[in-house]
C-alpha positions as CSV (number, residue, x, y, z in Angstrom):
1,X,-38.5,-128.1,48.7
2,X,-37.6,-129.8,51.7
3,X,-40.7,-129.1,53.5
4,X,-42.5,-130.9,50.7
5,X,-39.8,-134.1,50.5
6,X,-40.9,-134.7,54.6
7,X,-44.4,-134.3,53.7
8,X,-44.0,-137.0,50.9
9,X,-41.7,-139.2,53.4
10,X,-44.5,-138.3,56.1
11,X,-47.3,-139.4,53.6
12,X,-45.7,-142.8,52.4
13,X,-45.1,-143.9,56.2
14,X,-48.6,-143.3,56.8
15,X,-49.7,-145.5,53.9
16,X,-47.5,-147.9,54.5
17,X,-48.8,-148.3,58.3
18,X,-52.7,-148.1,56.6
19,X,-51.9,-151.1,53.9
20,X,-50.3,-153.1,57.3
21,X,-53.0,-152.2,59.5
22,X,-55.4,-153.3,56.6
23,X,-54.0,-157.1,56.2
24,X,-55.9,-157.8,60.0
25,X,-59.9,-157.3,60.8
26,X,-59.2,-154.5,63.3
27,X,-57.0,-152.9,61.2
28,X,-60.0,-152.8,58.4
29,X,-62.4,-152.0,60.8
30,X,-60.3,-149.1,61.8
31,X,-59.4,-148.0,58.3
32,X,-63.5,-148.2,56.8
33,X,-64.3,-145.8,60.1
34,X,-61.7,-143.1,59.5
35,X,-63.1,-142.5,55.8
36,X,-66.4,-142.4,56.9
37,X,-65.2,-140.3,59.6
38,X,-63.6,-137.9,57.5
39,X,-66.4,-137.5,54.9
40,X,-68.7,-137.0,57.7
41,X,-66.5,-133.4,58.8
42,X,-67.9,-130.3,57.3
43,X,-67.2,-126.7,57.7
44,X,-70.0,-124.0,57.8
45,X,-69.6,-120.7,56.5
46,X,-71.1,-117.5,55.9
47,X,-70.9,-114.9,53.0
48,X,-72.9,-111.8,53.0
49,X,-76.0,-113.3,55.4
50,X,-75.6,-116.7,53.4
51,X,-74.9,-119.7,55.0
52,X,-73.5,-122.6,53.7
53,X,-71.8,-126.0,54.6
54,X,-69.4,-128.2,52.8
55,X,-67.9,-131.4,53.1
56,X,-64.3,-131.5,54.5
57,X,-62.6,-134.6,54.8
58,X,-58.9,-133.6,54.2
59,X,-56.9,-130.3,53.8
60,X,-57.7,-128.8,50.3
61,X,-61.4,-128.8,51.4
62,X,-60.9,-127.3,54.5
63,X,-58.8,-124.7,52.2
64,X,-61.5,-124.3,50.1
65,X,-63.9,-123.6,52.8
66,X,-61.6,-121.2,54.3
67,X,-61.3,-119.4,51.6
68,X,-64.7,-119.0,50.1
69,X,-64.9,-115.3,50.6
70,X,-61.4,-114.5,49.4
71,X,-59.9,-116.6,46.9
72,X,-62.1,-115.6,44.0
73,X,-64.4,-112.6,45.1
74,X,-65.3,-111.7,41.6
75,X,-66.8,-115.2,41.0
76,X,-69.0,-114.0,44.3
77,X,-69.5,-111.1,43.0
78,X,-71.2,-111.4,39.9
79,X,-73.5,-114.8,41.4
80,X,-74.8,-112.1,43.6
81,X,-75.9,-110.1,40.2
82,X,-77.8,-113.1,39.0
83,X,-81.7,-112.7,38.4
84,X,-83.7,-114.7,40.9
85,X,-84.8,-118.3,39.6
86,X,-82.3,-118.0,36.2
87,X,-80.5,-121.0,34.7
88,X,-76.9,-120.9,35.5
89,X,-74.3,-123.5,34.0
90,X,-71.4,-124.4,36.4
91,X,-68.5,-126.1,34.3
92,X,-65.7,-127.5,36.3
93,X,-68.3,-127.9,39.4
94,X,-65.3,-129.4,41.3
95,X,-67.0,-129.7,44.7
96,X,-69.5,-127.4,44.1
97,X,-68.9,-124.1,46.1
98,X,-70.3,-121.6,43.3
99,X,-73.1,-123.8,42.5
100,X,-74.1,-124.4,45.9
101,X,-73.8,-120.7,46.2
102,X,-75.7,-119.7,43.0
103,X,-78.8,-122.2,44.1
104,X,-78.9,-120.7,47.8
105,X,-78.6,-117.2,47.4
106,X,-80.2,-116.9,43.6
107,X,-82.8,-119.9,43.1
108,X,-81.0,-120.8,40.4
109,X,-81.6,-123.9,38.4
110,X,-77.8,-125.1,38.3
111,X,-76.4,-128.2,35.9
112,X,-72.9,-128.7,37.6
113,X,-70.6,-130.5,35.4
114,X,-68.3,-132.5,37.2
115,X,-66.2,-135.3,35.4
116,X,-63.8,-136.5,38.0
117,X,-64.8,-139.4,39.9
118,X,-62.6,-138.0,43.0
119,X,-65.0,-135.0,43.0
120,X,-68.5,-136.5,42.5
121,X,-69.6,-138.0,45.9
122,X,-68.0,-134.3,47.8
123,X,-70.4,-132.0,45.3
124,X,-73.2,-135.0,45.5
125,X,-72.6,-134.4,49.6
126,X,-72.6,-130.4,49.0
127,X,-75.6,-130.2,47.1
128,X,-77.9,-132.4,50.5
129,X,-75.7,-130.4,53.0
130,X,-76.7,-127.2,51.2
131,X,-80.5,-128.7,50.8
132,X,-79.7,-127.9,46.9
133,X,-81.0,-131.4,45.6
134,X,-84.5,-129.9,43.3
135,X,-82.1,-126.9,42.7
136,X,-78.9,-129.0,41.1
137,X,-78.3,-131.7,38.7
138,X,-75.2,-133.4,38.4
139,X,-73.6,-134.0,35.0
140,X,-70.7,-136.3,35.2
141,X,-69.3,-135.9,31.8
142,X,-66.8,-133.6,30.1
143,X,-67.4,-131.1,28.6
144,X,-65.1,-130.5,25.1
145,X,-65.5,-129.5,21.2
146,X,-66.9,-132.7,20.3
147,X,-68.7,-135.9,21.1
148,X,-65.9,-138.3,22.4
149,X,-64.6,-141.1,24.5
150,X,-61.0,-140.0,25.4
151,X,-59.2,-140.2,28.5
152,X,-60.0,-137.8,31.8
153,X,-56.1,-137.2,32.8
154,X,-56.2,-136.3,36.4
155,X,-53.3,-134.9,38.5
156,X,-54.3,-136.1,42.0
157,X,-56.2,-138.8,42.9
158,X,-56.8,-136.0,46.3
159,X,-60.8,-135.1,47.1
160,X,-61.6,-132.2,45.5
161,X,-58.0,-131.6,43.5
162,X,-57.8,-129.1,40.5
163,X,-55.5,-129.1,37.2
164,X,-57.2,-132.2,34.9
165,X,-57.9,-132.4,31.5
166,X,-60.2,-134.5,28.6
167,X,-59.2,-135.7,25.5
168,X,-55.9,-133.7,25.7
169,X,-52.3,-133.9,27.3
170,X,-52.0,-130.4,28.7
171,X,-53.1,-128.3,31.5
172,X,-53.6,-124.9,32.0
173,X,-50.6,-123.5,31.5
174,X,-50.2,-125.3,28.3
175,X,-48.2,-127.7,28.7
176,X,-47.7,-131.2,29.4
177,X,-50.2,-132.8,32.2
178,X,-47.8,-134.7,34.6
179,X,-50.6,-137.4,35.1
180,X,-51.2,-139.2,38.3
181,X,-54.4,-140.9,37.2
182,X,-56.5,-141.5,33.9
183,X,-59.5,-143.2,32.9
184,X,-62.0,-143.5,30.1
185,X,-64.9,-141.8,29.8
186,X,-67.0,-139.9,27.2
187,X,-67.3,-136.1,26.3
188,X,-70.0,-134.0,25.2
189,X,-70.1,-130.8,23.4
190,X,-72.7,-127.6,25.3
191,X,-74.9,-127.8,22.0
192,X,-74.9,-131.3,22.2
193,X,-76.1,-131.1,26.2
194,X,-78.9,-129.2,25.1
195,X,-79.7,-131.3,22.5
196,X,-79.3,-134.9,24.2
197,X,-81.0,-133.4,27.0
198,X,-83.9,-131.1,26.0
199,X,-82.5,-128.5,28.7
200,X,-83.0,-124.9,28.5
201,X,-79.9,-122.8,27.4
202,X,-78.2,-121.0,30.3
203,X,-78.7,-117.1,30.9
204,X,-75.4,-117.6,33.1
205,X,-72.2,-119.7,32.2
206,X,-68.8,-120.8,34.3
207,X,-66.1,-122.0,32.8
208,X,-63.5,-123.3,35.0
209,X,-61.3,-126.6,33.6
210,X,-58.0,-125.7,34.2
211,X,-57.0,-125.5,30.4
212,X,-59.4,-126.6,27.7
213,X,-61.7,-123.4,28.0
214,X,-61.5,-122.6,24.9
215,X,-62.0,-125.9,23.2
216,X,-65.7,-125.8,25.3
217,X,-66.0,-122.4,24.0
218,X,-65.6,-124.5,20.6
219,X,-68.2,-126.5,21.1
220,X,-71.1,-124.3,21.9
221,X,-71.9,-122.3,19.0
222,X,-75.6,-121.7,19.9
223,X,-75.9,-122.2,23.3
224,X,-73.4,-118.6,23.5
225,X,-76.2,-117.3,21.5
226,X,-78.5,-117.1,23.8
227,X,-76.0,-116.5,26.9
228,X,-76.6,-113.4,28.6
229,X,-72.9,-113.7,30.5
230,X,-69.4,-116.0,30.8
231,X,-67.2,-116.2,33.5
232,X,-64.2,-117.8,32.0
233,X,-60.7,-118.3,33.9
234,X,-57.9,-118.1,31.0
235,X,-54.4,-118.1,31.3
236,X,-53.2,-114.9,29.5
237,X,-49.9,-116.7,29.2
238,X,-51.5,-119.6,27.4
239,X,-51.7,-117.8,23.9
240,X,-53.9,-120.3,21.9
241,X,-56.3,-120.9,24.8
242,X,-56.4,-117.0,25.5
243,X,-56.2,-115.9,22.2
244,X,-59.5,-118.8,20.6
245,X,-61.6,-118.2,23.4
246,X,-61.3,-113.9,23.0
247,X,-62.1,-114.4,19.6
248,X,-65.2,-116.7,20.2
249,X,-66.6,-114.7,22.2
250,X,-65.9,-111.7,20.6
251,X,-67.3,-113.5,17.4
252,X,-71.0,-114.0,19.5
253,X,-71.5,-110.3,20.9
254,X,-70.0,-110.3,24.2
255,X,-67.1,-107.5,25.6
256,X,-65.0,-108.3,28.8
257,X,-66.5,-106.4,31.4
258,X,-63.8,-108.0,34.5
259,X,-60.6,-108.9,34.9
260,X,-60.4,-110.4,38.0
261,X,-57.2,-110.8,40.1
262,X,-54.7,-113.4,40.0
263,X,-56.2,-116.7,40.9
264,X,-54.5,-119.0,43.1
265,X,-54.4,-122.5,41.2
266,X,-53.5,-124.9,43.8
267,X,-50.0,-124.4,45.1
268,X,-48.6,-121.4,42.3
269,X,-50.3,-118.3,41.5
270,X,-50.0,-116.1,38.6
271,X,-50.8,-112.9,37.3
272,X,-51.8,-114.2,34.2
273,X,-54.1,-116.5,35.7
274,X,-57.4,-114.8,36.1
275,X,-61.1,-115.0,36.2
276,X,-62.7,-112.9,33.3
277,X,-66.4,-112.0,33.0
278,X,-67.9,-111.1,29.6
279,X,-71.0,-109.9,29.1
280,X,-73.9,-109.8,26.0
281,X,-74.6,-106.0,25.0
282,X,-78.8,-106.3,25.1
C-alpha cells in the first residue's frame, strides 16, 4: 500500500512538471520528443525459433514482452496446434501478442478486435513490426450480444492496459467497473461481423475481454457453428459469466479440453481466473 501511494505521489510530480514544462516552446518540444521516443522502444523476443518484436513504450508492455513465454503458455500452446493458413479470430487483441504470434508462426488470416483507443496505434505498430500487415485486419469495435452504441468503460487510460468493458458496468470479476475513462462507440454482434462484412467464419476463436465473455458467446449463434475451437478466459468465480458461456458452448457441440492455470490479470491473480480451451468433436 505504501509502495503504491509514492508511486502515485511519484506520478503526480511528474505530471505536474510535464503540464509546466509544456506552457514554454522548449518545454513542448521536449515533451512531443519523449512520446515519440517512447513509442519508438521495442523489445524482441523469441519463442520456440519464432521471433517477434513489440512496441514498448512504458512498463506494462515491457511486462508483457517479458512475459510472453510464461504468463499464458496454454494460449501458446494451442496457436502452435493451428493448421497452416486457417482463419483465427483474436477478441480482446489488446496489443496484439497472440495475433502477431498466430500470423508469424501459423499464416493465419487474423481479424484482431481491438476497441480501445489506448490500444489501437500499439497493435497497429505490432502488426508492421511483426511484418503482419496482409496477414491482420484491425477491427476497432466491440464485440457484444447485440448491435449497439453504448459506452467503452475503460480502467486506465495506460498503453496497452486490461480490465474494460462495453455496454456494461462490470468487469471480470463481476462487479462494478471503477472507471477511469469512457467513451461512445458502437458494438457489433460475431454473426453480425460476418454478415456486415462478408468474412469467412473462423476455424479458431479467442476470447479475452475481461468480463463480457459470455455476452459475445451470446451473440454468435452461427458463427460457433462452424468453429472448430474457443479459447475463452472465464472467471470460475463469476457464476453468470461462467455458468452462460458453459452452457453455450455446451449447447453448440464443444467439451473443455484445458484448463489452464491461474492467469495473472494485471496486478491480482486468481485461481479462478483461467484460460479454457474447448474444442468441436469432428
Amino acid at each position: 500500500m505504501m509502495f503504491k501511494k509514492i508511486k502515485s505521489y511519484i506520478k503526480d510530480l511528474i505530471i505536474t512538471a510535464i503540464r509546466l514544462l509544456s506552457l514554454t516552446s522548449l518545454g513542448r518540444f521536449l515533451s512531443k520528443n519523449l512520446v515519440l521516443e517512447a513509442m519508438d522502444k521495442k523489445i524482441t523476443v523469441n519463442h520456440k525459433g519464432q521471433s517477434l518484436t513489440f512496441s514498448t513504450p512504458n512498463t506494462l508492455n515491457i511486462y508483457r514482452a517479458n512475459s510472453f513465454s510464461s504468463k499464458e503458455p496454454e494460449t501458446l500452446e494451442w496457436i502452435d496446434a493451428f493448421e497452416e493458413g486457417s482463419v483465427f479470430w483474436d477478441v480482446g487483441a489488446n496489443v496484439g501478442l497472440y495475433s502477431c504470434y498466430a500470423a508469424a508462426r501459423c499464416n493465419c488470416k487474423v481479424i484482431a478486435f481491438e476497441p480501445s483507443v489506448f490500444n489501437l496505434e500499439l497493435l497497429a505498430r505490432n502488426i508492421v513490426n511483426n511484418d503482419q500487415v496482409n496477414n491482420i485486419s484491425i477491427l476497432p469495435l466491440a464485440i457484444s450480444n447485440k448491435e449497439a452504441q453504448s459506452l467503452m468503460s475503460l480502467t486506465t487510460k495506460e498503453w496497452g492496459g486490461a480490465l474494460s468493458t462495453f455496454g456494461e458496468t462490470y468487469g471480470q470479476d463481476g462487479k462494478e467497473l471503477k472507471v477511469d475513462f469512457a467513451y461512445g462507440t458502437f458494438g457489433l454482434r460475431l454473426d453480425s461481423v460476418v454478415d456486415f462484412f462478408q468474412l469467412k467464419p473462423p476455424r479458431y476463436l479467442k476470447i479475452d475481454v475481461d468480463g463480457i465473455e459470455h455476452l459475445i458467446l451470446k451473440g454468435g449463434s452461427r458463427v460457433l457453428a462452424d468453429i472448430e475451437e474457443v479459447l475463452i478466459e472465464i472467471n470460475e468465480g463469476f457464476l453468470e459469466q461462467s455458468s452462460i458461456s458453459t452452457k453455450i458452448l455446451t449447447q453448440h457441440g464443444f467439451t473443455l479440453a484445458v484448463r489452464g492455470d491461474a492467469v495473472l490479470v494485471e496486478d491480482s491473480q486468481s485461481d479462478q481466473i483461467c484460460n479454457q480451451i474447448w474444442v468441436k468433436e469432428q
